[in-house]
Residue frames as a rotation matrix with the C-alpha (Angstrom) as fourth column:
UNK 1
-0.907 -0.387 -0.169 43.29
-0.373 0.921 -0.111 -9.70
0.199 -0.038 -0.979 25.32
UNK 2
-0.530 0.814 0.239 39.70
0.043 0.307 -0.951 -10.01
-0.847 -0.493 -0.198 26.60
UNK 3
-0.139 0.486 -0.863 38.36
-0.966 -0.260 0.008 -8.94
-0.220 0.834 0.506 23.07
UNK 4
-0.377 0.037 -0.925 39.33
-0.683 0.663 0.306 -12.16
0.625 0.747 -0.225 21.59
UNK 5
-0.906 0.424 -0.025 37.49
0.413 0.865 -0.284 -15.01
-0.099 -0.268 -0.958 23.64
UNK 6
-0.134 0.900 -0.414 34.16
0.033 -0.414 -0.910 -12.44
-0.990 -0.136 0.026 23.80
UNK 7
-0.104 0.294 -0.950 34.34
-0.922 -0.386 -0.018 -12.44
-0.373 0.874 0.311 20.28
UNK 8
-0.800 -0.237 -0.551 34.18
-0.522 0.728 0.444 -16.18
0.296 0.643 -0.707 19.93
UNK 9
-0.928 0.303 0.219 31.15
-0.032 0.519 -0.854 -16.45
-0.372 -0.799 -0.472 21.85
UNK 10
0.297 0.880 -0.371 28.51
-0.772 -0.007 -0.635 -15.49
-0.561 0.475 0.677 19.29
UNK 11
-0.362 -0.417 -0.834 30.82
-0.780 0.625 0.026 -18.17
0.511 0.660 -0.551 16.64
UNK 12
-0.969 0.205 -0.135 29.74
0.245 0.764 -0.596 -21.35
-0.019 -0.611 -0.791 20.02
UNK 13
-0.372 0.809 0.455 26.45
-0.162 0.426 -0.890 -20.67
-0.914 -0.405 -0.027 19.18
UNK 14
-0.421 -0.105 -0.901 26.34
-0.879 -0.198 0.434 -20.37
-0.224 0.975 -0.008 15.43
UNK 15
-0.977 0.109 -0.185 25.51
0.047 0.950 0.309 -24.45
0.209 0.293 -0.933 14.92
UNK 16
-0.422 0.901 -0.105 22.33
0.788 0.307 -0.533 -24.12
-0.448 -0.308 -0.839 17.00
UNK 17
-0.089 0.640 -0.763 20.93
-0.039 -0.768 -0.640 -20.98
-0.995 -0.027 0.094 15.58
UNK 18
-0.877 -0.161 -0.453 21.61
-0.440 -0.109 0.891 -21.17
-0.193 0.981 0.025 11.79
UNK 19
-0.943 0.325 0.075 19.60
0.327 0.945 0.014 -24.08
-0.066 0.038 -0.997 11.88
UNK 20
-0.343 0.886 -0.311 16.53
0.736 0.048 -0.675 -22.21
-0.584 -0.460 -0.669 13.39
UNK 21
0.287 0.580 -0.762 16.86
0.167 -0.814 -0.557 -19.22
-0.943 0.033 -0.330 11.49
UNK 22
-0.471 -0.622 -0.626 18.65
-0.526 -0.371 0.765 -19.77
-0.708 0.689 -0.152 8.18
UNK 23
-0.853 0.007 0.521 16.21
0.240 0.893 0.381 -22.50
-0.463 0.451 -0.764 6.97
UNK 24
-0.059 0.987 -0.150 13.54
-0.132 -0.157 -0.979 -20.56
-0.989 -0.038 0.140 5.81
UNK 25
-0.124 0.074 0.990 11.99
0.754 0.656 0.046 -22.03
-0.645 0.752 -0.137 2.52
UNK 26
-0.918 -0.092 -0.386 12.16
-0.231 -0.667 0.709 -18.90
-0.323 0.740 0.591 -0.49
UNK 27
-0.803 0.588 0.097 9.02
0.194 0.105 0.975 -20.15
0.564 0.802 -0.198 -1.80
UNK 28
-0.284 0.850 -0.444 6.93
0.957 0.281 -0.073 -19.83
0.063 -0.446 -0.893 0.93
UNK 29
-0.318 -0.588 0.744 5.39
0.557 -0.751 -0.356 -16.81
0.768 0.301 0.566 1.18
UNK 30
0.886 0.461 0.048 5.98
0.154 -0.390 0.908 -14.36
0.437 -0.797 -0.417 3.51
UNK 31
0.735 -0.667 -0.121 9.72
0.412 0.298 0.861 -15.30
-0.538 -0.683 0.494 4.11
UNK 32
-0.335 -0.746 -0.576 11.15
0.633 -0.631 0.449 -12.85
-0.698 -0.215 0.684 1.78
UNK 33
-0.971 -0.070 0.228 8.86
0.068 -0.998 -0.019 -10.65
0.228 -0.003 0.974 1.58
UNK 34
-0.595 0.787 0.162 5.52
-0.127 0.107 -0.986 -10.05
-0.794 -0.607 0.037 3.47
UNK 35
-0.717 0.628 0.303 2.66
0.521 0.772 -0.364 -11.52
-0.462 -0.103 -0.881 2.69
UNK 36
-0.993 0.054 0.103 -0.29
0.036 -0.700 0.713 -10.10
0.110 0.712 0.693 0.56
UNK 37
-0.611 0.759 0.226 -3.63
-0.781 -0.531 -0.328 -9.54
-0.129 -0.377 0.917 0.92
UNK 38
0.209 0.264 -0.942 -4.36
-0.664 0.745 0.062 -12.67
0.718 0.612 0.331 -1.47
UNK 39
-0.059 -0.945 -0.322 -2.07
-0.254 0.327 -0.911 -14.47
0.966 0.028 -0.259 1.05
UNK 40
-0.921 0.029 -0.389 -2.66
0.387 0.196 -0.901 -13.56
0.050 -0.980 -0.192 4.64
UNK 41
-0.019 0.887 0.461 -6.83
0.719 -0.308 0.623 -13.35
0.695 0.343 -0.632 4.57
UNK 42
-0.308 -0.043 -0.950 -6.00
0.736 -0.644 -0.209 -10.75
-0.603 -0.764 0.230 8.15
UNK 43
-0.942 -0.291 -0.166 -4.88
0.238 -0.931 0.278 -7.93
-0.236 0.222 0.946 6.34
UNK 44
0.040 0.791 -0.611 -8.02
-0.170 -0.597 -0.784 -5.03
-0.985 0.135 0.110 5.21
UNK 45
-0.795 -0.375 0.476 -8.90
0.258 0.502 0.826 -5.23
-0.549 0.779 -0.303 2.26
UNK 46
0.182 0.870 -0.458 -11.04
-0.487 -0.325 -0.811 -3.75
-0.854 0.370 0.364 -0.82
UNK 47
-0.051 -0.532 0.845 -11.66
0.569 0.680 0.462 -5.04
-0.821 0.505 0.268 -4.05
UNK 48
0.181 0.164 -0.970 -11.12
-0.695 -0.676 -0.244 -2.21
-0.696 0.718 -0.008 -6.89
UNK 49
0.520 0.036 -0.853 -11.90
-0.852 0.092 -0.515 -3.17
0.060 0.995 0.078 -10.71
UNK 50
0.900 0.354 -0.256 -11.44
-0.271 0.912 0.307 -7.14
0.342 -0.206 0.917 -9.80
UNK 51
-0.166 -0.834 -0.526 -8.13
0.225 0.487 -0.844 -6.83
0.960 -0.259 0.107 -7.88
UNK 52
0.652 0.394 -0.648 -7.98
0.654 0.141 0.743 -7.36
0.384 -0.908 -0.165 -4.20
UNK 53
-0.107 -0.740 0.664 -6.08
0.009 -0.668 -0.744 -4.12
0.994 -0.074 0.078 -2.49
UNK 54
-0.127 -0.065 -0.990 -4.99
0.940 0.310 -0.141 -3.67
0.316 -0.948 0.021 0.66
UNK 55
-0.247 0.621 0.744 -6.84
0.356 -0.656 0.666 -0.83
0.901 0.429 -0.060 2.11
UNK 56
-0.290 0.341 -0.894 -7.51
0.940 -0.074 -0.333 0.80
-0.179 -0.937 -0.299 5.32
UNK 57
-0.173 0.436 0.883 -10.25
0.202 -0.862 0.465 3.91
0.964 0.258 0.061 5.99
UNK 58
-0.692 -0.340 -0.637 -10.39
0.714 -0.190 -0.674 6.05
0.108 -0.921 0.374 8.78
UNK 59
-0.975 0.218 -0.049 -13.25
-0.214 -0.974 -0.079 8.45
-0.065 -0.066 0.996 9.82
UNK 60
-0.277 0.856 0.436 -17.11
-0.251 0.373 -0.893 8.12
-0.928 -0.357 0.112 9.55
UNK 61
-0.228 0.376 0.898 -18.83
0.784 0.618 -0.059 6.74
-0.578 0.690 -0.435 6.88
UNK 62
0.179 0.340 0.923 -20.59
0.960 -0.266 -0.089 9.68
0.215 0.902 -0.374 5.75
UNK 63
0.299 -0.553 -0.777 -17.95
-0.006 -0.816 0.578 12.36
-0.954 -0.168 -0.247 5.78
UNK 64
0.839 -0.158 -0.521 -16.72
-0.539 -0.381 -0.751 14.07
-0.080 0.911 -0.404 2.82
UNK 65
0.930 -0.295 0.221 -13.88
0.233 0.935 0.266 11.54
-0.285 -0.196 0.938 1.78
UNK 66
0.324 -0.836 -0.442 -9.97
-0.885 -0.433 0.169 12.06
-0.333 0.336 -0.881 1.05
UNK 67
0.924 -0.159 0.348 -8.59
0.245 0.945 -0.218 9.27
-0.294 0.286 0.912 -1.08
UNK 68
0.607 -0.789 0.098 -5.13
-0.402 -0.198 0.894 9.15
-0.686 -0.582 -0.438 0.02
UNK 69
0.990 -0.105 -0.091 -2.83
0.025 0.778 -0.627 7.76
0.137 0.619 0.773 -3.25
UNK 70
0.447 -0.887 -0.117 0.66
0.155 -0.052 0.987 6.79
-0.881 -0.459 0.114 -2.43
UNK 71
0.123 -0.640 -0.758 3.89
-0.973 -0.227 0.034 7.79
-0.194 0.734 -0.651 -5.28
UNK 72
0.109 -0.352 0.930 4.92
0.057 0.936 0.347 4.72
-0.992 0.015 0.122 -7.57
UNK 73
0.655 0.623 -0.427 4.71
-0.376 0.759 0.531 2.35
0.655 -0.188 0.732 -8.64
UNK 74
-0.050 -0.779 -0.625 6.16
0.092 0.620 -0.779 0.23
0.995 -0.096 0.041 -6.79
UNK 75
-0.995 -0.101 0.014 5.94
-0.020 0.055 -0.998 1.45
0.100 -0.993 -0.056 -2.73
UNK 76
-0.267 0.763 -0.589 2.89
0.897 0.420 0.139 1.52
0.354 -0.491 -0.796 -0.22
UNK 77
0.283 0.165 0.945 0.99
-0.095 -0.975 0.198 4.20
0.954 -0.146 -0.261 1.49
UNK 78
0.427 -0.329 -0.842 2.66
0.899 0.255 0.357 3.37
0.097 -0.909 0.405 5.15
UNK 79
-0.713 -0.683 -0.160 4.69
0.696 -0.717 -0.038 6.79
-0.089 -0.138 0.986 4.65
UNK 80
-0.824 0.209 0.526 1.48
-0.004 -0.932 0.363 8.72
0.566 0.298 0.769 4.62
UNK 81
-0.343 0.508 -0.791 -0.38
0.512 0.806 0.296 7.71
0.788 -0.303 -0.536 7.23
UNK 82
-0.759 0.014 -0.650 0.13
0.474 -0.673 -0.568 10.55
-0.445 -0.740 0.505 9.44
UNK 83
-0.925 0.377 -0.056 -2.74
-0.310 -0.658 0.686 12.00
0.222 0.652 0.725 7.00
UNK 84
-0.331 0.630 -0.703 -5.35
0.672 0.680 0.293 9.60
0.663 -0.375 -0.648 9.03
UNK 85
-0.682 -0.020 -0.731 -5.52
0.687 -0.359 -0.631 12.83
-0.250 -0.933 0.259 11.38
UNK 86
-0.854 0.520 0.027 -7.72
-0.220 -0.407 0.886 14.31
0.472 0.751 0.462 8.37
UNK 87
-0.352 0.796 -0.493 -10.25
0.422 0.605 0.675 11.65
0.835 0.030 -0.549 9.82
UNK 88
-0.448 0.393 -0.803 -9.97
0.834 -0.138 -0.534 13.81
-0.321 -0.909 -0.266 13.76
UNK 89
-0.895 -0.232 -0.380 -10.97
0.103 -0.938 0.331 16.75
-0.433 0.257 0.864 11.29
UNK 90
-0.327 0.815 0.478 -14.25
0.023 0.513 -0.858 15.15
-0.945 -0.270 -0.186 10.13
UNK 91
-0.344 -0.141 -0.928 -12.93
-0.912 0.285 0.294 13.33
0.223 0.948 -0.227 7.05
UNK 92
0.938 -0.075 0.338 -13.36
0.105 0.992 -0.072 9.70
-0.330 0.103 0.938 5.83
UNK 93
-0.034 -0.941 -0.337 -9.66
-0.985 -0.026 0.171 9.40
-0.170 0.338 -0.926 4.78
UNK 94
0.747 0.084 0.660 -8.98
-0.015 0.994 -0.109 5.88
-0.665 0.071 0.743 2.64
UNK 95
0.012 -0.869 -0.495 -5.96
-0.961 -0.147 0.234 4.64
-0.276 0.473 -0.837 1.78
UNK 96
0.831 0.407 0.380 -5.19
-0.111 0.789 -0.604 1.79
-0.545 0.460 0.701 -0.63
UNK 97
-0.205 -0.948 0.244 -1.89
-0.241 0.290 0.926 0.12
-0.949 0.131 -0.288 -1.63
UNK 98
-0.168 -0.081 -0.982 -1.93
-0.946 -0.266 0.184 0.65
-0.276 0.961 -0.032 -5.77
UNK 99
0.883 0.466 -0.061 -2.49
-0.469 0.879 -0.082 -2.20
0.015 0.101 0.995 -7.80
UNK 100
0.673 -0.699 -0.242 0.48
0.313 0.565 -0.764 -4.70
0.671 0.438 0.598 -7.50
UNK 101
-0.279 -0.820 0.500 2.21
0.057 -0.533 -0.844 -2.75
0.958 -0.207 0.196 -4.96
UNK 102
-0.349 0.148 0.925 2.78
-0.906 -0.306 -0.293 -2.49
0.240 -0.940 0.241 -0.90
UNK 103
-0.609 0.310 0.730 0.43
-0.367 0.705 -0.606 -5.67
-0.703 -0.637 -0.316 0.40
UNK 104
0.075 0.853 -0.516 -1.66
-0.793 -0.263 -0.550 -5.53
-0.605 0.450 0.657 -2.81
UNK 105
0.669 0.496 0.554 -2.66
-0.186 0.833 -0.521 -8.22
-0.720 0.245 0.649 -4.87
UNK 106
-0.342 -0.929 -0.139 0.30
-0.342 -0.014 0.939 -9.25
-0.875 0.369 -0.313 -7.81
UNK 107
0.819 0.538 0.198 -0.21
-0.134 0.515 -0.846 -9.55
-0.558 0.667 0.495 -11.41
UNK 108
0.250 -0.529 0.811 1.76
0.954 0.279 -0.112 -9.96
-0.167 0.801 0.574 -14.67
UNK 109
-0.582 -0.548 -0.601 3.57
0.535 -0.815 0.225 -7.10
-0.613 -0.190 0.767 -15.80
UNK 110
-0.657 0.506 0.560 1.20
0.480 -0.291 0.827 -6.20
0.581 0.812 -0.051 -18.49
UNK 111
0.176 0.791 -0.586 -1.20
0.907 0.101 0.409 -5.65
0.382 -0.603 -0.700 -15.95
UNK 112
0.019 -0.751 -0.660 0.89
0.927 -0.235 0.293 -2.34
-0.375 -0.618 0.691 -14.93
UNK 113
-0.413 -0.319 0.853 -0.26
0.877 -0.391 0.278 0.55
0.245 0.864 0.441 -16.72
UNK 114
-0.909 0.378 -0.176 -1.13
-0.264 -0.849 -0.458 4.36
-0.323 -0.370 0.871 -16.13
UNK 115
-0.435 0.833 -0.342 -4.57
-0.574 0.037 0.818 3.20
0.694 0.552 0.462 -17.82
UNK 116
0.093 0.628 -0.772 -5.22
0.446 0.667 0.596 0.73
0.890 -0.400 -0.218 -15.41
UNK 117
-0.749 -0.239 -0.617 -4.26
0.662 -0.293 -0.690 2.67
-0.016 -0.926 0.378 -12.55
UNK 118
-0.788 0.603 0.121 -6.96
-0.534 -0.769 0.352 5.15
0.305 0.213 0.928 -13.91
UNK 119
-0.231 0.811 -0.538 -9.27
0.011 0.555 0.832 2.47
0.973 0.186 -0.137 -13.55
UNK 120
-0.271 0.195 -0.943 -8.91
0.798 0.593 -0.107 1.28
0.538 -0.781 -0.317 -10.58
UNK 121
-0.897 0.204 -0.392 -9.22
-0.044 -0.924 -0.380 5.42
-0.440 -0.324 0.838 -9.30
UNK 122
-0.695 0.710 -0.110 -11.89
-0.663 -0.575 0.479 5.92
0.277 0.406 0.871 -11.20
UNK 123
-0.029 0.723 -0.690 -13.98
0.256 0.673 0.694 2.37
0.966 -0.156 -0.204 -10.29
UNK 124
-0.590 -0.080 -0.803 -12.83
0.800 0.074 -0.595 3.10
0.107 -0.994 0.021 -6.10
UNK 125
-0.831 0.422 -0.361 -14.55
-0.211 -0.841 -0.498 6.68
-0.514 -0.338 0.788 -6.82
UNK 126
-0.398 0.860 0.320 -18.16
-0.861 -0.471 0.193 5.51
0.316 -0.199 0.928 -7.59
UNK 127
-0.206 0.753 -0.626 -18.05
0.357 0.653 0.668 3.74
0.911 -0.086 -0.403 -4.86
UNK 128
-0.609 -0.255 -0.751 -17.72
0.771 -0.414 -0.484 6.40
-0.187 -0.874 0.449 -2.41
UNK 129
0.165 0.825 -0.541 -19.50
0.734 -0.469 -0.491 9.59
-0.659 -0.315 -0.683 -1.65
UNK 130
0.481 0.156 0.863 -19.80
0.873 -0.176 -0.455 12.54
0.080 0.972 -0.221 -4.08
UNK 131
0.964 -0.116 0.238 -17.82
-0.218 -0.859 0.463 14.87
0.150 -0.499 -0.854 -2.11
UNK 132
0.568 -0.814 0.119 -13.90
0.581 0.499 0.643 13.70
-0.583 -0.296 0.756 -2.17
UNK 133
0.759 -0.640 -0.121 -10.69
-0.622 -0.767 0.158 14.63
-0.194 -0.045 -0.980 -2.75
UNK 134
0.720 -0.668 0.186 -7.37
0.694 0.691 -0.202 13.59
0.007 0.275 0.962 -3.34
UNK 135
0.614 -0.785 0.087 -4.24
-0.672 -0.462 0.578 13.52
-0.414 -0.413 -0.811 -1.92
UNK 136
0.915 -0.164 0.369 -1.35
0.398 0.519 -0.756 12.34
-0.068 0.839 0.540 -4.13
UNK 137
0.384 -0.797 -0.466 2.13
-0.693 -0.582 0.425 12.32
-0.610 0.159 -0.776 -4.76
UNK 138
-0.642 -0.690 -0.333 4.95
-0.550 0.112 0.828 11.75
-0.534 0.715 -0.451 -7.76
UNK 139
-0.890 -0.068 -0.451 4.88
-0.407 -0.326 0.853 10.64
-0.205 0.943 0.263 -10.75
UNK 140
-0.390 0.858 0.335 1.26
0.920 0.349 0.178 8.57
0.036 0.378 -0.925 -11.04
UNK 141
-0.192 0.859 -0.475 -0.71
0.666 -0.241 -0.705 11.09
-0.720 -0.452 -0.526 -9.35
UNK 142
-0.370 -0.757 -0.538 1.02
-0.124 -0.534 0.836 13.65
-0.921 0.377 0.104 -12.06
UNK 143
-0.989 0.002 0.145 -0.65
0.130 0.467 0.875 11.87
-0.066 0.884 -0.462 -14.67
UNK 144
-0.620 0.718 -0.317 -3.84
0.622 0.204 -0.755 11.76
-0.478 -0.665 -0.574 -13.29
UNK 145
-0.363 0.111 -0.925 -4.68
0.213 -0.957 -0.199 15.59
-0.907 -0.269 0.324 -14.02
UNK 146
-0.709 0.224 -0.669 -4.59
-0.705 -0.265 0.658 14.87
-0.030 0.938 0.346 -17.98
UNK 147
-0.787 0.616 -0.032 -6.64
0.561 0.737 0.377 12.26
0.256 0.279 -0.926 -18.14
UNK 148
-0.704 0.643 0.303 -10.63
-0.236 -0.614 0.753 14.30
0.670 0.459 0.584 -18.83
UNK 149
0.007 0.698 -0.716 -12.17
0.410 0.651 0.638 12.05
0.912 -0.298 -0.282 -16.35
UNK 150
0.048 -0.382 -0.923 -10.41
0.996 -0.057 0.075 13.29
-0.081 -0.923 0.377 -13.11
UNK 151
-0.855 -0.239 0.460 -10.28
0.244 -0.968 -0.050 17.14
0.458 0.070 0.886 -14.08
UNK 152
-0.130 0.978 0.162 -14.10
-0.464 -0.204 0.862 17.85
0.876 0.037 0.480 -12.89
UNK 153
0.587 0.458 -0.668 -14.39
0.221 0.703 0.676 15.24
0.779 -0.544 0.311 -10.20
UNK 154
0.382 -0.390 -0.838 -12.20
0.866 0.467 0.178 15.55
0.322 -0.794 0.516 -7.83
UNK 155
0.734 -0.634 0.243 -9.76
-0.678 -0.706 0.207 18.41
0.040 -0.317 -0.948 -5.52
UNK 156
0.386 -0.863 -0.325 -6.02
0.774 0.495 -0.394 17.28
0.501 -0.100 0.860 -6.06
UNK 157
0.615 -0.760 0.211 -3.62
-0.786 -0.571 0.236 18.32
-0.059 -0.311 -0.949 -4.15
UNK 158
0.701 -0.536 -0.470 -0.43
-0.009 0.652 -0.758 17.19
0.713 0.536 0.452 -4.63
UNK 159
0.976 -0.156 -0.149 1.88
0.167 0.107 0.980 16.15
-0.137 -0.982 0.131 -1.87
């Protein structure tokens, strides 16, 4: 018998809250789904092969570097972060949300292509030191390997 009045107390506030929390405007962004790099000028940020990525680096400058690439398309590198402990190991460790993906800048789908992802890998590595690596997982990184450019340059390991 006590259920039913305790259950009508969240229903007596319902008028005042909707109001505060149900009105958010779809277009704005940020309100359904966070904000981008383009968007909120906070976030880190690099710019690879003229898009703006979101981008954090961990370790000294001039340590041997690990460029950290997350699986997609489509997610972020937030699930590999625990790999920032590379940096107590005396790495540079830099991660970098793919183009279009995670916090990164948005384009047009065309814009989406194992070719341009090559780019943008291949412009971020000369600007970094000649010593680096890569850490990588599914199906981009996968691709990587054939491409003639990335066989020579780099250690992959695959995650």
């Amino acid at each position: 018998m006590l259920r039913e009045p305790l259950l009508l107390i969240p229903l007596a506030f319902a008028p005042v809250l909707l109001p505060v929390t149900g009105c958010l405007d779809p277009d704005e962004p940020g309100n359904l789904v966070p904000k981008t790099v383009v968007e909120d000028s906070t976030l880190p940020r690099i710019e690879v092969a003229g898009a703006l990525m979101h981008a954090e680096a961990f370790g000294l400058t001039a340590a041997p570097t690990v460029i950290v690439l997350h699986g997609g398309p489509g997610s972020d590198y937030r699930n590999l972060l625990d790999l920032r402990a590379l940096a107590d190991d005396g790495y540079r460790v830099q991660f970098w949300d793919q183009r279009g993906c995670g916090l990164s800048q948005r384009f047009d789908a065309d814009h989406y292509t194992t070719p341009g992802y090559l780019e943008d890998l291949l412009s971020r590595r000369t600007k970094i030191r000649d010593d680096h690596s890569l850490i990588g997982e599914t199906q981009i990184f996968q691709l990587f390997p054939h491409h003639g450019a990335l066989r020579a340059p780099f250690d992959m390991i695959q995650r």
